[in-house]
Chimera marker file (.cmm) of the C-alpha trace (Angstrom):
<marker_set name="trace">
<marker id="1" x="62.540" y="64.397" z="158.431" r="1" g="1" b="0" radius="0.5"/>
<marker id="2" x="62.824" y="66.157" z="155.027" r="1" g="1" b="0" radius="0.5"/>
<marker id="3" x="63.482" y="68.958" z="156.619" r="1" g="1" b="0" radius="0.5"/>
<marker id="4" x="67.212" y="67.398" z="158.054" r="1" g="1" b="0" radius="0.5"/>
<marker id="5" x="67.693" y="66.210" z="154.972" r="1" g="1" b="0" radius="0.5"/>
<marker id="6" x="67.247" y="69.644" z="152.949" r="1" g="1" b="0" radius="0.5"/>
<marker id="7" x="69.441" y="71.045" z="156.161" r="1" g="1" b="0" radius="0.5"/>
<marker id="8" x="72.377" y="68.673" z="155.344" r="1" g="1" b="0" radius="0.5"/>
<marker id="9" x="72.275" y="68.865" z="151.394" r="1" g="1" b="0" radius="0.5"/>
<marker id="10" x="72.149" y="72.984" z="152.093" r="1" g="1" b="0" radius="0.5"/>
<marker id="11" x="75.269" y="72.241" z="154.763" r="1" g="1" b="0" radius="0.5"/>
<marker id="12" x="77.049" y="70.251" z="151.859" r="1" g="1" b="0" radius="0.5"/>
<marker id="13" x="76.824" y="73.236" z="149.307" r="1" g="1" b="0" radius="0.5"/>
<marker id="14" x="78.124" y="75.723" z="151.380" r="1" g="1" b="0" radius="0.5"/>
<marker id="15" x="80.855" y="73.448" z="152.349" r="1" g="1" b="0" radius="0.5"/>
<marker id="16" x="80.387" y="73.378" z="155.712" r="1" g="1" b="0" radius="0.5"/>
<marker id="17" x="80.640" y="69.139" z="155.847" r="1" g="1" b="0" radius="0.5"/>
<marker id="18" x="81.403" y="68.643" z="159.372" r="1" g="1" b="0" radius="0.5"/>
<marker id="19" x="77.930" y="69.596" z="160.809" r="1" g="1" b="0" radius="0.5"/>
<marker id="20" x="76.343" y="68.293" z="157.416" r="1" g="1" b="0" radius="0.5"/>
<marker id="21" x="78.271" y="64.927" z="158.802" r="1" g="1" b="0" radius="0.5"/>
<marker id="22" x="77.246" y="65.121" z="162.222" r="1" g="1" b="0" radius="0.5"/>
<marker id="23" x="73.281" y="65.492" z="161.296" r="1" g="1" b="0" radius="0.5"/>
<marker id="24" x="73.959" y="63.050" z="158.562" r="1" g="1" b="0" radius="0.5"/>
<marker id="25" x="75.700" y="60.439" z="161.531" r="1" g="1" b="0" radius="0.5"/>
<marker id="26" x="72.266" y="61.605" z="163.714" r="1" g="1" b="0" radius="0.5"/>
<marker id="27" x="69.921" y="60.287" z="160.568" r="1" g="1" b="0" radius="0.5"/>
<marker id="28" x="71.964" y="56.923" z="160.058" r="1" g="1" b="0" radius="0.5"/>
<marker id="29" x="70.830" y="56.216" z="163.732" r="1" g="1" b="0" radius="0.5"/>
<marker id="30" x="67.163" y="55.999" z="162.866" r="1" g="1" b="0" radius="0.5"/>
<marker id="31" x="65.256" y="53.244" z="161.357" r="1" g="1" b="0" radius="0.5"/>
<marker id="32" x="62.932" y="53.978" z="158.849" r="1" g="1" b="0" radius="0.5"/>
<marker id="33" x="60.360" y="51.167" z="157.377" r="1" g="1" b="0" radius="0.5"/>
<marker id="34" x="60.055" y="49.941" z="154.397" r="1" g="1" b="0" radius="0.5"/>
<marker id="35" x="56.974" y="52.217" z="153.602" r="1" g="1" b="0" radius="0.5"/>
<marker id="36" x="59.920" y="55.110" z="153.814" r="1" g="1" b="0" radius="0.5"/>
<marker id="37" x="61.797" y="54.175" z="150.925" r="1" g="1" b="0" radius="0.5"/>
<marker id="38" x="62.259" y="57.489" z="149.612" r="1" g="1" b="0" radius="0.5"/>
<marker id="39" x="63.881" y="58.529" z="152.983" r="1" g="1" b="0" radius="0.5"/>
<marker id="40" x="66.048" y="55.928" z="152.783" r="1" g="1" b="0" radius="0.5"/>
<marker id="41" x="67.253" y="55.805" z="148.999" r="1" g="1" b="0" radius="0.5"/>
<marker id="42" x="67.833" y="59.721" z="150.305" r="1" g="1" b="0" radius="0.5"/>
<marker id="43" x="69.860" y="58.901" z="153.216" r="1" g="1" b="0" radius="0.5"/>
<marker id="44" x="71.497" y="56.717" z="151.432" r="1" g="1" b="0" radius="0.5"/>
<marker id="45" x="71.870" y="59.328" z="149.162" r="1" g="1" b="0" radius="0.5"/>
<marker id="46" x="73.650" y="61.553" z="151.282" r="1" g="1" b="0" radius="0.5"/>
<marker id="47" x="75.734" y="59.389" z="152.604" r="1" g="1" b="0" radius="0.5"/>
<marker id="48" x="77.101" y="58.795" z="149.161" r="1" g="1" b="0" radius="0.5"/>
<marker id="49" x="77.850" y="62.436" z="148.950" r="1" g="1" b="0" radius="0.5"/>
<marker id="50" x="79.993" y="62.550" z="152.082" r="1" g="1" b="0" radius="0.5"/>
<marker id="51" x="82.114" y="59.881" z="151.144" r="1" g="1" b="0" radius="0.5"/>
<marker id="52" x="82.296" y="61.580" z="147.545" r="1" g="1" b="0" radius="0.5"/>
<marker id="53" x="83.366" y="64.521" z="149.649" r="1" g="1" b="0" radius="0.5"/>
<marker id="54" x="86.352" y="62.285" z="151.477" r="1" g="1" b="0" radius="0.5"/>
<marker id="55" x="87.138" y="60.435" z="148.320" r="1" g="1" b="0" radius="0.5"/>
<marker id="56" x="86.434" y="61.716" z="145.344" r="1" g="1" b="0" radius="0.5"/>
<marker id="57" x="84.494" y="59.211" z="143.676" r="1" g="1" b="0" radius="0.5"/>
<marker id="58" x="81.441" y="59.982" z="142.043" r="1" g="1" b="0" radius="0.5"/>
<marker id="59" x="80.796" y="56.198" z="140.579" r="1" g="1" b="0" radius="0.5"/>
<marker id="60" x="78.710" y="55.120" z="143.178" r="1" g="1" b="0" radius="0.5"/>
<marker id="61" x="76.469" y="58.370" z="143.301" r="1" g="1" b="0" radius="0.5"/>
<marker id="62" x="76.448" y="58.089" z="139.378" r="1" g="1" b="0" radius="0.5"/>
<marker id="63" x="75.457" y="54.584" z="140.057" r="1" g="1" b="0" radius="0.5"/>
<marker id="64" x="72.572" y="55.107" z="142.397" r="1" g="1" b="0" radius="0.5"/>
<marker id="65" x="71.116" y="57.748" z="140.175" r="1" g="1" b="0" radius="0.5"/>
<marker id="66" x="71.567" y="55.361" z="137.378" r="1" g="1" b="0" radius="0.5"/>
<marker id="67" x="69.396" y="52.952" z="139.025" r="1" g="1" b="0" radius="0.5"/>
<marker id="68" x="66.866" y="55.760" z="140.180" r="1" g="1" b="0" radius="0.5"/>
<marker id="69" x="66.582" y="56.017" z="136.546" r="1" g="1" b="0" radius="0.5"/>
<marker id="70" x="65.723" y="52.715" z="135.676" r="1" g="1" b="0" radius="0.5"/>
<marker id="71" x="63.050" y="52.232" z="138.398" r="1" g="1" b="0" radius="0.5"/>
<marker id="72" x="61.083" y="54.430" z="136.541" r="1" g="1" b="0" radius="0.5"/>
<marker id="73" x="62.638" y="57.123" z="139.908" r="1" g="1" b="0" radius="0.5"/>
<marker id="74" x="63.530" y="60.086" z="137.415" r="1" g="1" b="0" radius="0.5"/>
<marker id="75" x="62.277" y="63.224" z="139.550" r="1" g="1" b="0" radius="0.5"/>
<marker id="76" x="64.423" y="61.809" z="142.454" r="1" g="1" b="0" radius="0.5"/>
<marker id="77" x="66.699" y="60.722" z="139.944" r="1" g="1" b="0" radius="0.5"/>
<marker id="78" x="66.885" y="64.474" z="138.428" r="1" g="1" b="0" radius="0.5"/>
<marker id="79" x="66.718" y="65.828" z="141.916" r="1" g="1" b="0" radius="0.5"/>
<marker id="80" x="69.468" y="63.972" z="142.845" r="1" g="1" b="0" radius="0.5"/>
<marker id="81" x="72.070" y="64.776" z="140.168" r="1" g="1" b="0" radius="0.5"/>
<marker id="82" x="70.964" y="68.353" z="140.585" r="1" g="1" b="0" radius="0.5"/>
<marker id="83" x="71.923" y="68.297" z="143.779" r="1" g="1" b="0" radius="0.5"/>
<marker id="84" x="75.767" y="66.335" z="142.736" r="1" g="1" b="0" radius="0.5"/>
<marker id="85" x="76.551" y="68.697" z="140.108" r="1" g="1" b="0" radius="0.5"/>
<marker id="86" x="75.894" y="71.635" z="142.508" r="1" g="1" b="0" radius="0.5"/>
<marker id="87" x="78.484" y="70.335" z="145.224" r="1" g="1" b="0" radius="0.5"/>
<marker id="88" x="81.146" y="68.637" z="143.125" r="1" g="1" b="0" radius="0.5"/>
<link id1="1" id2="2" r="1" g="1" b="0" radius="0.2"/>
<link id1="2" id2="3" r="1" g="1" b="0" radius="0.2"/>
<link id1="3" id2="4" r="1" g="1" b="0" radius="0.2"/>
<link id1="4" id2="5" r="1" g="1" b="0" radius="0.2"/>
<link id1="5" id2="6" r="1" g="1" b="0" radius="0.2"/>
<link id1="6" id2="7" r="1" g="1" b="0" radius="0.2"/>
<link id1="7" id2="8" r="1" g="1" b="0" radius="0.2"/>
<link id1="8" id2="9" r="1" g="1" b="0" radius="0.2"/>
<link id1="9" id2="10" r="1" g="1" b="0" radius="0.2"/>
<link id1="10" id2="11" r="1" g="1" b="0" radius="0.2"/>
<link id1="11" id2="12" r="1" g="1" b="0" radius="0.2"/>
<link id1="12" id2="13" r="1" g="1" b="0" radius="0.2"/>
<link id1="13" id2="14" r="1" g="1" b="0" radius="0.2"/>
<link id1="14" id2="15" r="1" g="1" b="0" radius="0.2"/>
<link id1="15" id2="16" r="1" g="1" b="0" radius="0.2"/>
<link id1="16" id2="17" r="1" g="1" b="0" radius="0.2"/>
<link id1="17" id2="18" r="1" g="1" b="0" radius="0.2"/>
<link id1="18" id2="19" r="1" g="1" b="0" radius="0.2"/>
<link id1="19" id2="20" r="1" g="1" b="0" radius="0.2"/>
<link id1="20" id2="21" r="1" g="1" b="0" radius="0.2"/>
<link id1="21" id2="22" r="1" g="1" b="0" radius="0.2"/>
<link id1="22" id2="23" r="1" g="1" b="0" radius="0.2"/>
<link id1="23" id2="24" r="1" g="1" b="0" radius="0.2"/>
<link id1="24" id2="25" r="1" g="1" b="0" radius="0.2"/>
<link id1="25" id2="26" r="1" g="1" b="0" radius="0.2"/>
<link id1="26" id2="27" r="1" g="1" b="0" radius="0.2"/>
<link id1="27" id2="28" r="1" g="1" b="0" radius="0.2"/>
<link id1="28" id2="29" r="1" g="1" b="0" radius="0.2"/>
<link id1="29" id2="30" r="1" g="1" b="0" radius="0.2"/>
<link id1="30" id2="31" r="1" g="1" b="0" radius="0.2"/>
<link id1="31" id2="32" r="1" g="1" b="0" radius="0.2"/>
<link id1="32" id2="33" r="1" g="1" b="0" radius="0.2"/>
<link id1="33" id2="34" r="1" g="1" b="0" radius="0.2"/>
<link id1="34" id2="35" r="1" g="1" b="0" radius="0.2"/>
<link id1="35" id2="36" r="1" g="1" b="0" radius="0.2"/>
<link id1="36" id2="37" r="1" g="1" b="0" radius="0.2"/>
<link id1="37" id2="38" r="1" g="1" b="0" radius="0.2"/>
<link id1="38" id2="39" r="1" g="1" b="0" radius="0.2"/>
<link id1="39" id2="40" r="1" g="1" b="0" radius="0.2"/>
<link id1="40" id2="41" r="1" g="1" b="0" radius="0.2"/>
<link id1="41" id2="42" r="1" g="1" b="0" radius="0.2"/>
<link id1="42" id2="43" r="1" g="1" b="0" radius="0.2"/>
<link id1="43" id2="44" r="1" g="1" b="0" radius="0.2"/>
<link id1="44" id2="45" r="1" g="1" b="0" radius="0.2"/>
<link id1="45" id2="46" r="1" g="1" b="0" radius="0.2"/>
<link id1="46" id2="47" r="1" g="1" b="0" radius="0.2"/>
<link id1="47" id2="48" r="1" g="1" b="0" radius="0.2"/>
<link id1="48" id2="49" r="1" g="1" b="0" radius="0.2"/>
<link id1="49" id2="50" r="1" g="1" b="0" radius="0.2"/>
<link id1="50" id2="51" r="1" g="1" b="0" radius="0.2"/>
<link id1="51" id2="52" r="1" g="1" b="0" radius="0.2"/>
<link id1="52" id2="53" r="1" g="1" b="0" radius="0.2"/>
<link id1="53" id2="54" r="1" g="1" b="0" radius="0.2"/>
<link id1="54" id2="55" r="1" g="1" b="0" radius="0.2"/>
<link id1="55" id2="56" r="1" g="1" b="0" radius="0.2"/>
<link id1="56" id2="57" r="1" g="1" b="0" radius="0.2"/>
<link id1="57" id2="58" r="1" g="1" b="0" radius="0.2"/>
<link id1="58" id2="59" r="1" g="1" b="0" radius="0.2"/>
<link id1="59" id2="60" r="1" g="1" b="0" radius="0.2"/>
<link id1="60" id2="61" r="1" g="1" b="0" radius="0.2"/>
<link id1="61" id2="62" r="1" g="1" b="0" radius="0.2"/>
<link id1="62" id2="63" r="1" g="1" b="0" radius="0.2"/>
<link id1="63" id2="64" r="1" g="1" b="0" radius="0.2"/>
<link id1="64" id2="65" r="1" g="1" b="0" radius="0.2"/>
<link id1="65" id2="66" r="1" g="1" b="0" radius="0.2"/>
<link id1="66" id2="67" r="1" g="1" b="0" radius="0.2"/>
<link id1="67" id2="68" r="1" g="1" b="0" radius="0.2"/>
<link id1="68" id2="69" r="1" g="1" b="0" radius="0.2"/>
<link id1="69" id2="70" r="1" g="1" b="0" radius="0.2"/>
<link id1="70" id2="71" r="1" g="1" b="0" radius="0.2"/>
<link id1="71" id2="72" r="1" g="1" b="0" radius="0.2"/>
<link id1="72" id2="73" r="1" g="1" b="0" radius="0.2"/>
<link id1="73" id2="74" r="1" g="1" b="0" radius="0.2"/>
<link id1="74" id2="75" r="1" g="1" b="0" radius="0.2"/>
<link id1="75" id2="76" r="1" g="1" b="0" radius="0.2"/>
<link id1="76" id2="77" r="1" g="1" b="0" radius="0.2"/>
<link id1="77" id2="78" r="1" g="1" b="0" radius="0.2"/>
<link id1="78" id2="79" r="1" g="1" b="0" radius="0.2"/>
<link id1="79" id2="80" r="1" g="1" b="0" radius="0.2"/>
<link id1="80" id2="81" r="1" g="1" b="0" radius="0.2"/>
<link id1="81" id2="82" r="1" g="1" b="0" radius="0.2"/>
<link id1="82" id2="83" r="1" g="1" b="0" radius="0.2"/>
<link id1="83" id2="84" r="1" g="1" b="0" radius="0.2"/>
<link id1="84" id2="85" r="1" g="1" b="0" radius="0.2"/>
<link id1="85" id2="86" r="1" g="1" b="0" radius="0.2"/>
<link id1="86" id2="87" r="1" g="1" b="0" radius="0.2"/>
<link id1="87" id2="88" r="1" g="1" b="0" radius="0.2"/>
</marker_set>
């Protein structure tokens, strides 16, 4: 599952966003459990960085990784605004 998610964040950076999008619709068809968390902070995640890429918005990403942040979350929190910076 990582491995779709590494594929869409590496789609995103090289711009190409439509097949980033269509994995991306592919993962928001699956239910993960709770247990998952990280896979679904992630997904939800990336689908903050598509809409970033339709509107560009960053509050909400800025937002999540805020919260990240306070949750004690600060690799993913890091990894996350790593990954922003390097596609906005």
């Amino acid at each position: 599952m990582t491995t779709l998610f590494e594929a869409v964040i590496a789609l995103f950076k090289a711009n190409n966003f439509k097949y980033a999008q269509k994995i991306l619709d592919k993962l928001n068809t699956l239910t993960f459990k709770e247990r998952d968390m990280q896979l679904i902070i992630g997904r939800h995640f990336l689908n903050q960085l598509a809409e970033y890429h339709n509107q560009p918005n960053e509050q909400k990403l800025i937002k999540t990784i805020s919260f990240l942040k306070e949750i004690g979350a600060n690799h993913l929190a890091h990894y996350f605004l790593t990954i922003f910076n390097q596609i906005k």
